[in-house]
C-alpha positions as CSV (number, residue, x, y, z in Angstrom):
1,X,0.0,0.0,0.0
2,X,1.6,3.6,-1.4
3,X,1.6,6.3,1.5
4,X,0.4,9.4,1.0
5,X,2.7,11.5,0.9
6,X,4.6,14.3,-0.8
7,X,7.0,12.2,-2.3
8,X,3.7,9.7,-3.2
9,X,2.3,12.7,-4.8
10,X,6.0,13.9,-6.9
11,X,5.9,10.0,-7.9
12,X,2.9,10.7,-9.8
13,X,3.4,13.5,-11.0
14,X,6.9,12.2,-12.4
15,X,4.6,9.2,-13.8
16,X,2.0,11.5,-15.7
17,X,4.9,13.6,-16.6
18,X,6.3,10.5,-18.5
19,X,3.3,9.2,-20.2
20,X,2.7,12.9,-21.9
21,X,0.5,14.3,-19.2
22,X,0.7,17.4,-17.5
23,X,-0.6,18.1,-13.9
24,X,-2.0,21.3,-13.3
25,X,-3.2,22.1,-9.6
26,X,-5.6,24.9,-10.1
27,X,-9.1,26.2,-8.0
28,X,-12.5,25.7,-10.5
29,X,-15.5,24.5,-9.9
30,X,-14.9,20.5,-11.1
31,X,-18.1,18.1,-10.5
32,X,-15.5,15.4,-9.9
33,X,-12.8,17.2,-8.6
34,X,-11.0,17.2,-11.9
35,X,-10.8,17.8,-15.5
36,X,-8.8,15.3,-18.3
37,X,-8.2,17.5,-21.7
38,X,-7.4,14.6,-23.8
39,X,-6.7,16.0,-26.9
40,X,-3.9,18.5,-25.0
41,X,-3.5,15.9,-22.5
42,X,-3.2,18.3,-19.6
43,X,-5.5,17.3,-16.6
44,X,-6.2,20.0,-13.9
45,X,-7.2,18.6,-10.4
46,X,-8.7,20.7,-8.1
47,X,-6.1,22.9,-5.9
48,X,-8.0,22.9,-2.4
49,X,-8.2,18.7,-2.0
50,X,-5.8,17.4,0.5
51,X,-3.0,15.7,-0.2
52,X,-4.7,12.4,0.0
53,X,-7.6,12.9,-2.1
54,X,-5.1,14.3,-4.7
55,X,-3.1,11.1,-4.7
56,X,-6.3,9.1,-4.9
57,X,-7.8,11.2,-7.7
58,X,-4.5,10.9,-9.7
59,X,-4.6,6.9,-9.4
60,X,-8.2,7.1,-10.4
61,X,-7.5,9.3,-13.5
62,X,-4.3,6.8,-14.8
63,X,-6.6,4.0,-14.5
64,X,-9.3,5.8,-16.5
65,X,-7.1,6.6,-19.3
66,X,-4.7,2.9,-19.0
67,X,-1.3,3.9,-20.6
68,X,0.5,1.4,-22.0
69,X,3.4,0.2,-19.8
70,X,5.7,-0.9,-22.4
71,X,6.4,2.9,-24.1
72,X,7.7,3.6,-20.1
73,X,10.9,3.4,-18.9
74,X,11.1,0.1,-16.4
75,X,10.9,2.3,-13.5
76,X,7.6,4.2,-14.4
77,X,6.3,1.2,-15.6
78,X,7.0,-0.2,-12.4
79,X,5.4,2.4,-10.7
80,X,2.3,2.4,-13.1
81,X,1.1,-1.5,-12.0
82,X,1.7,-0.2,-8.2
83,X,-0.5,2.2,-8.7
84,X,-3.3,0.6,-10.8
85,X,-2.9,-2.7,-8.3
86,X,-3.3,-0.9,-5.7
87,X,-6.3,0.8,-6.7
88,X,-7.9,-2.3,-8.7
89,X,-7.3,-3.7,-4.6
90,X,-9.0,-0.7,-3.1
């Protein structure tokens, strides 16, 4: 089980970073908290949600849109099926 934490949350971010997303932490009114722009592939979570709801949101998001662990580096992909385990477990 992944901690959350600040170095949780820079793991992620690192992870998004190297499957072509970009994170953006910014206040809006979201419905879910969140908002994917797939065709920029930017997504922009909501800038007030604790540090644990932005971790959790994050892994919700990468299993939404299921990159494809093979075009990552061993380490992100590593990190990938922690992730996605972990929340497939939750």
């Amino acid at each position: 089980m992944f901690k959350y934490t600040h170095h949780t949350l820079k793991k992620l971010e690192g992870l998004f970073e190297a499957i072509g997303y970009l994170i953006r932490f910014e206040k809006g009114h979201f419905n879910s908290g969140y908002c994917i722009l797939e065709s920029k592939k930017v997504v922009v979570i909501n800038r007030y949600f604790d540090l644990e709801a932005k971790i959790n949101t994050m892994v919700e998001i990468l299993a939404s849109i299921d990159p494809d662990p093979s075009t990552l580096d061993p380490r992100h992909a590593r990190l990938l099926k922690e992730f996605t385990w972990q929340k497939s477990q939750l």
